[in-house]
C-alpha positions as CSV (number, residue, x, y, z in Angstrom):
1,X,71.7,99.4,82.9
2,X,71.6,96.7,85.4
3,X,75.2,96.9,88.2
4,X,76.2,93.5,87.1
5,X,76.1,94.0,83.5
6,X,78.4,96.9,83.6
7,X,82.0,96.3,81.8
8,X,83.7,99.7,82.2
9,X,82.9,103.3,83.1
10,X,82.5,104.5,79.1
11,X,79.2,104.5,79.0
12,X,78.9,107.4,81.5
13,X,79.9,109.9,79.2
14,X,76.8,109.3,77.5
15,X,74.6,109.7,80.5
16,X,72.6,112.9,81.2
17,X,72.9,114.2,84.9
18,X,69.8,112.9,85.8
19,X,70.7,109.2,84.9
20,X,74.1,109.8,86.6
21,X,71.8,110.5,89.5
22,X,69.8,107.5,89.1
23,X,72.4,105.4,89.0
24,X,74.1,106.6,92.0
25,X,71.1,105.7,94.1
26,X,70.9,101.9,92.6
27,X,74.6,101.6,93.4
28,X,74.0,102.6,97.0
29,X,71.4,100.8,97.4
30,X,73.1,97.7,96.1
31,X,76.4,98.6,98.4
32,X,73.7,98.6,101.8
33,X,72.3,94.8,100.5
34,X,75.7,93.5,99.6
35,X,78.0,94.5,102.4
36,X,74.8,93.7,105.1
37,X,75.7,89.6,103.9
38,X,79.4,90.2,103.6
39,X,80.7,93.0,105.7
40,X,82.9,95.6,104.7
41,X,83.6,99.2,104.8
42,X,80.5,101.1,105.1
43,X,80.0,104.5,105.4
44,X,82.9,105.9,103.8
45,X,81.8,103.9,100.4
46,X,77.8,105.8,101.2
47,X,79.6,109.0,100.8
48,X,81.4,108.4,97.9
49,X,79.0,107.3,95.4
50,X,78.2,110.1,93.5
51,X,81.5,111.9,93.9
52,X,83.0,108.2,91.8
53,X,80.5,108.2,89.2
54,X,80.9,112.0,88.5
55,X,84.7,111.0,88.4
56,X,84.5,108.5,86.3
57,X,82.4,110.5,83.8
58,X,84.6,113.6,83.5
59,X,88.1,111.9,83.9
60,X,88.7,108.8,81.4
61,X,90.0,105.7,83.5
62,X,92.9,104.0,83.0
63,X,94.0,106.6,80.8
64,X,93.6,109.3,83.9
65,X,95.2,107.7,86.8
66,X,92.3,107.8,89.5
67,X,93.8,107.2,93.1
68,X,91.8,106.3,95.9
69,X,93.5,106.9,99.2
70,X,93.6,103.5,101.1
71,X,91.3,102.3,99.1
72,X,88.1,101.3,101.4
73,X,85.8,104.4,100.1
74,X,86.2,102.4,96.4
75,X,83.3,99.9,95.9
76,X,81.7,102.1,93.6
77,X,84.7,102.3,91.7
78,X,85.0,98.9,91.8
79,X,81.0,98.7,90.3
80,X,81.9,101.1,87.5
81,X,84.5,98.8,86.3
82,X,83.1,96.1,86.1
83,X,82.8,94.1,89.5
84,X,79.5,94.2,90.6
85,X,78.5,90.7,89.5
86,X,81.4,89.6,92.3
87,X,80.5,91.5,95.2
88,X,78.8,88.7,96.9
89,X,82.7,87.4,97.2
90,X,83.8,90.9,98.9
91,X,86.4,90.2,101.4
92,X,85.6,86.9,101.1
93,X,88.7,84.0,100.9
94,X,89.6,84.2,97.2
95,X,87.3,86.3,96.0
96,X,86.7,90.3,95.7
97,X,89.4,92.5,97.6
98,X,87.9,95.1,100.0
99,X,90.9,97.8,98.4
100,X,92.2,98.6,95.1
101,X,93.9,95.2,93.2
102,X,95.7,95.9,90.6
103,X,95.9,92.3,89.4
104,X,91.7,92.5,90.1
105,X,91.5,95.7,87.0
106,X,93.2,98.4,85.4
107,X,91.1,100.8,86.4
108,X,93.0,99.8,90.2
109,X,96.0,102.5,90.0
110,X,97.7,101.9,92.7
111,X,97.2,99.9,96.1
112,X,97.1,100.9,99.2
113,X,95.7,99.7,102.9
114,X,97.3,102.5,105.3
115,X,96.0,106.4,104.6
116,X,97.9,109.3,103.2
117,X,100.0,107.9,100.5
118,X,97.9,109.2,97.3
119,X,99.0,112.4,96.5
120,X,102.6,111.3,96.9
121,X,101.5,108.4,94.8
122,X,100.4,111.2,92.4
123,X,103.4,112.7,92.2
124,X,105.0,110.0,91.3
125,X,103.2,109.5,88.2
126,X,102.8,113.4,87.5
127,X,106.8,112.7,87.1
128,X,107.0,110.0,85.0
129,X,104.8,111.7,82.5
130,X,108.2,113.8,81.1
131,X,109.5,110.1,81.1
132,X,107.3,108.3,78.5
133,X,106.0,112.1,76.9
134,X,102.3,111.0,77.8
135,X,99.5,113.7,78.5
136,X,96.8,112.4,81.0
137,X,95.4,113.5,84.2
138,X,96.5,112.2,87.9
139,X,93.7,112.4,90.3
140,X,94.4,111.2,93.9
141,X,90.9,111.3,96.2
142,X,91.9,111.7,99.8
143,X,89.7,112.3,103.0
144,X,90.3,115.1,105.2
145,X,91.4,112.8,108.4
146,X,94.0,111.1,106.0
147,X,95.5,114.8,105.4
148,X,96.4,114.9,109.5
149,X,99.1,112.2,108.2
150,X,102.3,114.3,107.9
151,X,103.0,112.5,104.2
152,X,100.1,114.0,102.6
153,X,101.7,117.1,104.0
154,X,105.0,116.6,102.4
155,X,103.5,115.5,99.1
156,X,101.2,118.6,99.1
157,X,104.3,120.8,99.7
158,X,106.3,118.9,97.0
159,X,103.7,119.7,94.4
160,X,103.0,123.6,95.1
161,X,106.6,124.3,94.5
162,X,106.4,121.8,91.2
163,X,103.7,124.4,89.3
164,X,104.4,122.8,86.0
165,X,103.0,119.3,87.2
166,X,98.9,119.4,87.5
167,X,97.3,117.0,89.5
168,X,93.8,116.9,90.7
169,X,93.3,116.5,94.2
170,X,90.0,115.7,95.5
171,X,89.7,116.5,99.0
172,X,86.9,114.6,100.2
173,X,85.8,116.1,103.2
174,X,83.3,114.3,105.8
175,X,84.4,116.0,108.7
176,X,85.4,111.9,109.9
177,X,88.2,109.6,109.7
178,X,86.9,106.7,110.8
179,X,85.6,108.5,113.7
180,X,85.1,112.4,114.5
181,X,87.8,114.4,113.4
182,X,90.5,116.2,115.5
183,X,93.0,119.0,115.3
184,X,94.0,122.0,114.4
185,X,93.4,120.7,110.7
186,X,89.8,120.4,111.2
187,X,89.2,123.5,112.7
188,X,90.7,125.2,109.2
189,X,88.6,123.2,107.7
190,X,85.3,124.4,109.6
191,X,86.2,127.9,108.3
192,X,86.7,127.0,105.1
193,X,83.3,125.6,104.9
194,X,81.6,128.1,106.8
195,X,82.8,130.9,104.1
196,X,79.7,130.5,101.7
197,X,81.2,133.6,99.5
198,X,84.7,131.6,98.7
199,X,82.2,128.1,96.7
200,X,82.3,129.9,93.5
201,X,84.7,132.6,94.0
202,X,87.4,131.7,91.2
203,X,85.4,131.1,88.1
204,X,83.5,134.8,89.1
205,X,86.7,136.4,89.4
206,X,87.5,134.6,85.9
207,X,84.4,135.8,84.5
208,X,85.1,139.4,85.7
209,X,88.9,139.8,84.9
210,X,89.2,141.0,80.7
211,X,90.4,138.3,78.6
212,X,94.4,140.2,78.5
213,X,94.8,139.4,82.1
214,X,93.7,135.9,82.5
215,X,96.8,135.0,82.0
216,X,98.0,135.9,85.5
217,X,94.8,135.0,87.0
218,X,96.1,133.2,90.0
219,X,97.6,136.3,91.8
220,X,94.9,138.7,90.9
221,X,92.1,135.9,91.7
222,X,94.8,135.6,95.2
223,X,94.6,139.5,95.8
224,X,91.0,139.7,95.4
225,X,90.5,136.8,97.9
226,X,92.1,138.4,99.9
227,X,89.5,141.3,100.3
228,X,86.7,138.6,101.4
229,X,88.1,135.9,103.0
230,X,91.5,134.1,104.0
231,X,93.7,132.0,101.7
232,X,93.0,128.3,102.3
233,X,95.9,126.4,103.5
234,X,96.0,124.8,99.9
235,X,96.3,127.9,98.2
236,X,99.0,128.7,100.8
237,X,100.5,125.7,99.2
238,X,100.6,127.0,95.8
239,X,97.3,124.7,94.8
240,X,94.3,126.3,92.6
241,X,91.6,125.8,95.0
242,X,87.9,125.3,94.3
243,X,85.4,124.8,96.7
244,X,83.9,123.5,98.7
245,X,81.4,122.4,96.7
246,X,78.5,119.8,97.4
247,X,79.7,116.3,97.2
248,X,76.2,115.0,96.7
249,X,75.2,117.5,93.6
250,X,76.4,115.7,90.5
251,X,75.6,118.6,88.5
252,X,78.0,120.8,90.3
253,X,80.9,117.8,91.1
254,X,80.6,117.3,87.1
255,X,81.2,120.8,86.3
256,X,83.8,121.6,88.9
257,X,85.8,118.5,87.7
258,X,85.7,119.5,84.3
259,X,87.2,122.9,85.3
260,X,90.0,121.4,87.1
261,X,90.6,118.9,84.6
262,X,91.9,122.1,82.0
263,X,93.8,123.2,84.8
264,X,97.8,123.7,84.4
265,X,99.3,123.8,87.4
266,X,98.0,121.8,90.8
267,X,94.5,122.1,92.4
268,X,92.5,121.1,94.8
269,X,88.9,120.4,94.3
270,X,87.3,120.5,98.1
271,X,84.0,118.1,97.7
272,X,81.8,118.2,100.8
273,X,80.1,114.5,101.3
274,X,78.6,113.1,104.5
275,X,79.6,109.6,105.6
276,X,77.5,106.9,105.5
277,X,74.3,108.4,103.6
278,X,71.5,107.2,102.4
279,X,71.3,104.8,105.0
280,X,70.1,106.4,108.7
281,X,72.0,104.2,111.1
282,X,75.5,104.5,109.1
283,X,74.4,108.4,109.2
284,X,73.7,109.1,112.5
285,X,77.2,107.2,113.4
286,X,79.7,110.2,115.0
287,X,82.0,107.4,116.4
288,X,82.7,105.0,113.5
289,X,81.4,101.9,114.5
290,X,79.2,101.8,111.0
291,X,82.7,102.1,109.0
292,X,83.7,99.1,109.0
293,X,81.1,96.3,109.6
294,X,80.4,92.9,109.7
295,X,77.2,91.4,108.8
296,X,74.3,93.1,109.7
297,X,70.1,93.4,109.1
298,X,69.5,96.2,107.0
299,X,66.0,96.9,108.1
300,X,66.9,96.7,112.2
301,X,70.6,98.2,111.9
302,X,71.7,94.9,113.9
303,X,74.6,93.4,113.6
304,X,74.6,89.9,112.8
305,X,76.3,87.1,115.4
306,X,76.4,85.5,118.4
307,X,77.8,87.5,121.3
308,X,78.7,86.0,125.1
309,X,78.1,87.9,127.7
310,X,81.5,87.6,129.0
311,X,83.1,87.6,126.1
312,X,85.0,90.7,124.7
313,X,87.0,91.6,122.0
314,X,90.4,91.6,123.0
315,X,90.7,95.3,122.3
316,X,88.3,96.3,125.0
317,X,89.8,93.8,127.5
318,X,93.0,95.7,127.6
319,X,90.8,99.3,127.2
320,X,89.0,97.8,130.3
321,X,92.4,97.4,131.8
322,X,93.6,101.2,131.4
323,X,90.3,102.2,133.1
324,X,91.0,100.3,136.3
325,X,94.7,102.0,136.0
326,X,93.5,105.0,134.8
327,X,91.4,105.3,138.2
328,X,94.4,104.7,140.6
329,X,96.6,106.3,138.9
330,X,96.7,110.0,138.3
331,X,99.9,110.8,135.7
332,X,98.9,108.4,133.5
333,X,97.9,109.1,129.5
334,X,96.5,106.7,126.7
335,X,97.7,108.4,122.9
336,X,95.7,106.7,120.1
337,X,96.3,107.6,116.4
338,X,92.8,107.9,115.4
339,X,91.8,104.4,116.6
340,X,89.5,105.4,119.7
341,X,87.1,103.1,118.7
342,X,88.9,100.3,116.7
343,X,91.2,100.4,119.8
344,X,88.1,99.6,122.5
345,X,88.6,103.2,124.2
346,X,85.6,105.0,123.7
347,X,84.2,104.2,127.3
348,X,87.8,105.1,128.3
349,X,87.0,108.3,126.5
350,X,83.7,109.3,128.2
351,X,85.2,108.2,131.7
352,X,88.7,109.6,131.4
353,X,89.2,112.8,128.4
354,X,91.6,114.3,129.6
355,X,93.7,111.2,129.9
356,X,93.5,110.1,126.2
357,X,95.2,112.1,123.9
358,X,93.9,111.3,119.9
359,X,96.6,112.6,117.4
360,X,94.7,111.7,114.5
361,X,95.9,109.8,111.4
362,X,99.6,109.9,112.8
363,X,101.7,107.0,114.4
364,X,104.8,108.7,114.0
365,X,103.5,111.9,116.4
366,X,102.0,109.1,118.6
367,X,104.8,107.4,119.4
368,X,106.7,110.3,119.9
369,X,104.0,112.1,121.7
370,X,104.1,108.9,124.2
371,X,108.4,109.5,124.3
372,X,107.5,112.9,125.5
373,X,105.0,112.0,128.3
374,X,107.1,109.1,129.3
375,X,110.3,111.1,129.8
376,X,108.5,113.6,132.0
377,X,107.8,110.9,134.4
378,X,104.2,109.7,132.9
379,X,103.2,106.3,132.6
380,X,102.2,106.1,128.6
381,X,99.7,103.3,126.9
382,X,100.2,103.9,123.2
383,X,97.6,101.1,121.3
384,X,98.5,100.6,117.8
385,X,97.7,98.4,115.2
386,X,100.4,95.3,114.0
387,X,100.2,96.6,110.6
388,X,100.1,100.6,111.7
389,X,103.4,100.4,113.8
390,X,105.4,99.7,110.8
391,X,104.6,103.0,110.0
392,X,106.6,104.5,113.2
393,X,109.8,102.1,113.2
394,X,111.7,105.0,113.6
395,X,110.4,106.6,116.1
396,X,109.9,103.1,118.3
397,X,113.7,102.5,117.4
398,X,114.9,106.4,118.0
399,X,112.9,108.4,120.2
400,X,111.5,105.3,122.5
401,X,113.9,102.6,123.1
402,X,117.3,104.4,122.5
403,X,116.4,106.1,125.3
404,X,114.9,103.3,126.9
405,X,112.1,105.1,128.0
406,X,109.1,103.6,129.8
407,X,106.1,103.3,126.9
408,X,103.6,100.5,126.9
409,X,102.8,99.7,123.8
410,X,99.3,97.8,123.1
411,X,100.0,96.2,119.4
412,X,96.5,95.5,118.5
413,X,95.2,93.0,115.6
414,X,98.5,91.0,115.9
415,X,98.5,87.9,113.8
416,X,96.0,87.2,110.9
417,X,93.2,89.0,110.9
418,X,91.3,87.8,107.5
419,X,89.0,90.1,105.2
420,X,91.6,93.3,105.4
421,X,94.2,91.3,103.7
422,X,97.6,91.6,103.0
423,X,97.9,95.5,104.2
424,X,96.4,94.8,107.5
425,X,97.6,91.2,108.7
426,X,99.6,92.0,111.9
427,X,102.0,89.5,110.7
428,X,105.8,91.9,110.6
429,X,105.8,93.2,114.1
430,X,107.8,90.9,115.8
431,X,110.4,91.2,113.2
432,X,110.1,94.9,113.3
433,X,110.3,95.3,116.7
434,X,112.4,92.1,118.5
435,X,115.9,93.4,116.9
436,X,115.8,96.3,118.8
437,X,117.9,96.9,121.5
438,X,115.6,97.5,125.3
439,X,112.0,96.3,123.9
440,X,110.8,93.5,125.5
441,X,107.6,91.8,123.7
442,X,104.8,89.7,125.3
443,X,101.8,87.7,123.8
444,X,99.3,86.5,126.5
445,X,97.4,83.6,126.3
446,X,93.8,84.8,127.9
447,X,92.7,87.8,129.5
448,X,93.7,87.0,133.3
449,X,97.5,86.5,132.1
450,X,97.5,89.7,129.6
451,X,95.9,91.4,132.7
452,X,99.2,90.0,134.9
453,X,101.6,91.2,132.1
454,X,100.1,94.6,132.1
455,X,100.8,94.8,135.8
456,X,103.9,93.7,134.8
457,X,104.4,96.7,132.3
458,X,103.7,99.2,134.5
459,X,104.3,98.3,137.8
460,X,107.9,96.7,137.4
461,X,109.2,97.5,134.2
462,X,111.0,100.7,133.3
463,X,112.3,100.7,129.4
464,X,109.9,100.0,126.6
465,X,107.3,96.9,126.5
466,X,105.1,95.8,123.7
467,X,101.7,93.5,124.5
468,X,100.6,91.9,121.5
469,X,96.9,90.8,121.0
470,X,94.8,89.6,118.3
471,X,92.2,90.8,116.7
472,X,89.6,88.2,117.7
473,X,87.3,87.8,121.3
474,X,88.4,86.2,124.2
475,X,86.3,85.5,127.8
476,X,86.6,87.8,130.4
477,X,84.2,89.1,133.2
478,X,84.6,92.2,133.8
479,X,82.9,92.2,137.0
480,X,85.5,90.4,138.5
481,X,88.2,92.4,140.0
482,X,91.3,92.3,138.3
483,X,94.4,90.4,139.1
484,X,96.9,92.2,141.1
485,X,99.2,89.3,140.4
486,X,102.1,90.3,138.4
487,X,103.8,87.9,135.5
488,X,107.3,87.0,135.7
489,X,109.3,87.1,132.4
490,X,109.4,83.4,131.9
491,X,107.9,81.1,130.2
492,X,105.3,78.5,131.2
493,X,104.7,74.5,130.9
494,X,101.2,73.9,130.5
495,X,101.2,70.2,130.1
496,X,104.1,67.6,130.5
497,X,105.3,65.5,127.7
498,X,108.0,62.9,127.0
499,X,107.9,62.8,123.2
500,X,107.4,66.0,121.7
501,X,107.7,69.7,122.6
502,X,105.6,72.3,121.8
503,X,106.1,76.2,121.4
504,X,103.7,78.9,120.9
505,X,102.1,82.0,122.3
506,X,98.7,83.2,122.1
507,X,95.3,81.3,120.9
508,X,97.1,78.9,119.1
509,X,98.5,77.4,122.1
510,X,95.3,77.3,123.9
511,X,94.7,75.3,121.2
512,X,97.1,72.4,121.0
513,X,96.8,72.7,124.5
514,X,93.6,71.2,124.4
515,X,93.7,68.9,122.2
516,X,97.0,67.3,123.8
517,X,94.6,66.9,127.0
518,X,91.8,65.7,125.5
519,X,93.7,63.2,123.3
520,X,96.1,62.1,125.6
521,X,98.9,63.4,123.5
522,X,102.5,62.7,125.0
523,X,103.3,65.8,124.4
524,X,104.8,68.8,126.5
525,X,102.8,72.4,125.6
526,X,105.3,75.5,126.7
527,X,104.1,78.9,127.0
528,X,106.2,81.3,125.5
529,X,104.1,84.2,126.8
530,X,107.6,86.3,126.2
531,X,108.7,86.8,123.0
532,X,111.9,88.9,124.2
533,X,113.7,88.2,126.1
534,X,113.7,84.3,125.5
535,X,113.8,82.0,128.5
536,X,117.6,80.8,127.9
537,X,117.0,78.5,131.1
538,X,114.4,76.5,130.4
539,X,115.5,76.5,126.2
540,X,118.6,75.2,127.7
541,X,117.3,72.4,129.3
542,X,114.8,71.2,126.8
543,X,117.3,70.6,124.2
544,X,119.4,68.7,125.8
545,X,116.2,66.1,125.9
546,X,116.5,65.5,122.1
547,X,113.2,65.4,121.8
548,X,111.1,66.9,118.4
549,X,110.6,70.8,119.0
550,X,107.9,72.2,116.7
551,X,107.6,75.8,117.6
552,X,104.1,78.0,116.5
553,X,104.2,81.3,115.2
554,X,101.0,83.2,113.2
555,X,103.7,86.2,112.4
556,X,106.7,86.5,109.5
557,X,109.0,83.5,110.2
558,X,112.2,85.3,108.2
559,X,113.5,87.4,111.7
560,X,110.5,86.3,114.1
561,X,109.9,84.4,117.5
562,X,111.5,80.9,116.0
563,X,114.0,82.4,113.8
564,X,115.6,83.8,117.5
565,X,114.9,80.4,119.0
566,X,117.3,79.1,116.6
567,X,119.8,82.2,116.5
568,X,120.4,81.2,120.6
569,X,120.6,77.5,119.8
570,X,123.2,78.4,117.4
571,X,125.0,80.3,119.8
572,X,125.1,77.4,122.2
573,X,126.4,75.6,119.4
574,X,123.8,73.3,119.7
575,X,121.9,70.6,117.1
576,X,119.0,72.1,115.8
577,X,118.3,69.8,113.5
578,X,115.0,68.4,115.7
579,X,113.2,71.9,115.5
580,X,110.6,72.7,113.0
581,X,109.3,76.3,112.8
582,X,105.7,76.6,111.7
583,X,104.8,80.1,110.6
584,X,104.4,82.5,107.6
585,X,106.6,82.3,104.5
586,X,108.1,84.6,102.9
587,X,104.5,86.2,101.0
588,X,102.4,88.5,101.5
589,X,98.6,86.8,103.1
590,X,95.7,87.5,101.4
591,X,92.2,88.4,102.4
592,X,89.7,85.8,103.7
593,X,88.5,84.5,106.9
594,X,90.6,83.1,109.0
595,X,90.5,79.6,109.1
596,X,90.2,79.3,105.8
597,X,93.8,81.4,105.5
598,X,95.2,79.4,108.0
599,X,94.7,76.2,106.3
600,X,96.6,77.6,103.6
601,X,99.3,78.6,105.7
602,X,99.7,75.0,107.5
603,X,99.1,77.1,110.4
604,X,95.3,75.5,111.3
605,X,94.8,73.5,114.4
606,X,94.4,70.2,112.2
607,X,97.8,71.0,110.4
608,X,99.9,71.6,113.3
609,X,98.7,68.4,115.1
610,X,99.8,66.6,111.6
611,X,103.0,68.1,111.9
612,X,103.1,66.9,115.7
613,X,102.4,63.4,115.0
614,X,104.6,63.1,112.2
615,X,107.5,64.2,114.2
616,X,106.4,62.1,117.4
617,X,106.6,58.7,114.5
618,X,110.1,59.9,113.2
């Protein structure tokens, strides 16, 4: 059967293990040519091929409720139902998600972008079942970084107590999140793997037991474990456990699923797979840059684009930042949830280890973690992702800025930032965070100024402080020495005007900023490089000029930057009637690239010059 012909995963119950084998290697084979035009996630969707199709010929989808944990090891789910002949639109602006849709097919369970929320998920839906007096099989896949999350945890510990409901967890077990694993976790783990007598150890002790006492085979099968080797933390949990079996034999993933899928209370099915296979460079990758890629020649391994020798991605401008500090300054700590890589540190990493502190899959422990360091008198850079920090409001609000204590906060990928879609656009952090009483926020414009801020953030600041920064490059040389400069907590006019004002922050501004010069634009360009507090001075004063204010925000305008610009005006008592707020209505943004979103938004260079001149003529 040719990929693009499939229509659904039936026609896998009528394959032999052998053609289930074949057609795992055409699928990844097509995933290496399709995601080398488009980009995409890589090697987690190489490890999971056969582990899918075997899934999708023992369990019958939609029926069975198959969830894949955040979604991005799914393209071969997504080729078993039915969406191969779209995959040259992957991640592409109106065209094939890179995670589950459930408007995109049935077979799509239940979305998700952020890690860990599956088996929860699942027990959701092993509840319902009472509900609607249905009888089908729940089947959350999870990796064994996304179980360093403490929800997986809680799930896990829901279920073992709930023996009556009978979900099928697949633990799929790389040994990598996106990079390396670390923890306590993965140590477990190691054992569990190195125990070569535990792979087939229940169905023996089934086989051996006489038929009259099968029917308290789990605490004779847990006694006899006993004698050869340690409980697993999942049978410690009150889950069957099975494993860990080879994620790449189809003939022993079909028959262990088919086991599991007659069992009555909850199991775990622990699949060994190895990220990124069948293609070398995605295999030999022990950091993660092959997990999520962009364009790249398959035959060479090379990534495809133009780079600038001075030009860095924004991430490793402010990594290269913490090394300069990281040298001069001896009680200082970086705490990353899992993001070493993503977040630019991995030369931080080799220069400074026992500076960076990786807490896995868990934003809420990183957060706190940083609390911890800062109130001992540490300085603290804690990088997270826009759309990750959501997932620690509470300990931002609670253990870091009640107590106003001195935490830096990098929020990395703020803004749009295209193919990820709506789970990963950094577009809720300013809401989130500018309501909360001590945080200060700054956006810079370029690398010198975010350079000037950080010196700002550390040197003079003592309660909490979050740098925003996109997702995108920006020029910087990093043989120049940096700035000692230090950034007041003002904003800036970049270019004078009589007949309009302008507002924004980040690239943006640069932007208009340009354009205004180079067109000759009457126009006056402000700075707001701080977010909170505003500059009431200068806001003051520029109202009372009655001239059109358009103010620029790529970020949630219900609660962000201009919402607060209008709250003070309000206060004042003031006429707001001249201001226009540009920025993201009340939807979620879709995947695509970034201009092309942007246009959709009104948010593009050409649309807010529009909006500029049509205020100007009014």
């Amino acid at each position: 059967m040719q990929l693009e012909d499939i229509k659904n995963p039936t026609f896998l119950k009528d394959y032999t293990i052998k053609e289930c084998e074949q057609i795992s290697d055409d699928i990844r084979n097509f995933l290496i040519d399709h995601v080398s035009k488009t980009g995409g996630h890589l090697s987690s969707n190489l490890g999971a091929v056969e582990l899918t199709v075997a899934l999708h010929k023992v369990f019958e989808s939609p029926k069975d409720k198959i969830i894949f944990d955040v979604g991005h090891q799914a393209y071969t789910h997504k080729i078993l139902t039915g969406r191969a002949k779209d995959f040259d639109t992957l991640r592409q602006y109106q065209g094939l998600s890179g995670y589950l849709k459930r408007d995109e097919s049935i077979h799509d369970i239940f979305e998700a972008g952020h890690s860990s929320t599956s088996i929860a998920a699942a027990a959701g839906m092993e509840a319902s079942k009472k509900y609607h007096q249905e009888n089908y099989k729940v089947v959350p896949v999870i990796g064994d970084g996304a179980l360093t999350a403490g929800m997986a945890f809680e799930a896990l510990n829901f279920l073992g107590e709930n023996i009556k409901q009978n979900p099928v967890v697949i633990l799929n077990d790389n040994e990598m999140s996106i990079s390396q694993n670390i923890g306590y976790l993965a140590r477990l783990f190691n054992q569990i793997r190195s125990k070569s007598a535990y792979r087939k150890l229940k169905t023996k002790t089934a086989r051996l037991m006489p038929k009259f006492l099968r029917r308290i085979t789990g605490k004779v099968e847990r006694g006899v474990k006993g004698f050869i080797t340690t409980n697993t933390i999942f049978d410690d949990f009150g889950f069957s456990y099975y494993g860990p079996i080879n994620g790449h034999n189809m003939k022993e993933l079909i028959k262990y699923f088919n086991i599991a899928k007659k069992e009555t209370r909850p199991c775990v099915i622990h699949v060994l797979t190895e990220k990124g296979k069948g293609y070398k460079y995605s295999e030999q990758d022990q950091i993660g840059l092959w997990h999520g890629v962009g364009p790249f020649e398959v035959e060479s391994g090379n990534h495809i684009g133009s780079h600038s020798t001075n030009t860095h991605k924004w991430s490793e401008v402010i990594s290269h930042y913490m090394e300069n500090y990281a040298a001069k300054k001896e009680d200082f700590a970086v705490v990353v949830p899992a993001m070493v890589a993503g977040s630019g540190l991995l030369q931080f990493k080799e220069k400074y280890p026992d500076k960076l502190y990786d807490v896995g899959i868990a934003e809420q422990t990183a957060v706190t973690m940083s609390a911890g360091l800062a109130v001992s008198g540490i300085d603290v850079f804690c990088p997270i992702y826009s759309t990750f920090i959501q997932r620690a409001y509470d300990q931002v609000n609670h253990d870091v800025a009640r107590q106003n204590l001195h935490v830096v906060f990098g929020i990395d990928r703020a803004g749009i930032v295209g193919a990820d879609g709506e789970t990963h656009q950094g577009i809720y952090d300013i809401p989130l965070l500018r309501h909360i009483p001590n945080m200060t926020i700054l956006h810079p414009k370029d690398a010198t100024e975010a350079f000037e801020q950080l010196n700002y953030a550390f040197k003079e600041h003592t309660g909490p402080i979050a740098l925003r920064y996109p997702r995108g490059k920006t020029e910087c040389d990093f043989n120049q020495i940096i700035t000692p400069d230090v950034a007041p907590l003002t904003w800036d006019v970049t270019h004078q005007g009589n007949q309009a004002i302008f507002i924004a922050f980040g690239e943006m501004l640069n932007r208009v900023t340009k354009y205004v010069i180079t067109h000759k634009l009457d126009v006056e360009v402000i700075n707001a490089r701080v977010i909170k507090p505003l500059d009431h001075p200068l806001l003051s004063s520029i109202i009372s000029r009655e001239l059109p204010i358009i103010i620029y925000e790529e970020s949630a305008k219900l609660g962000g930057f201009g919402s607060s610009v209008l709250e003070y005006y309000n206060q004042l008592g003031e006429n707001t009637s001249q201001i226009t707020c540009l920025g993201i209505d009340d939807n979620y943004v879709q995947h695509g690239d970034n201009e092309s979103l942007l246009k959709e938004l009104s948010l593009d260079l050409d649309s807010v010059i529009k909006t500029i001149k049509e205020k100007m003529n009014k």
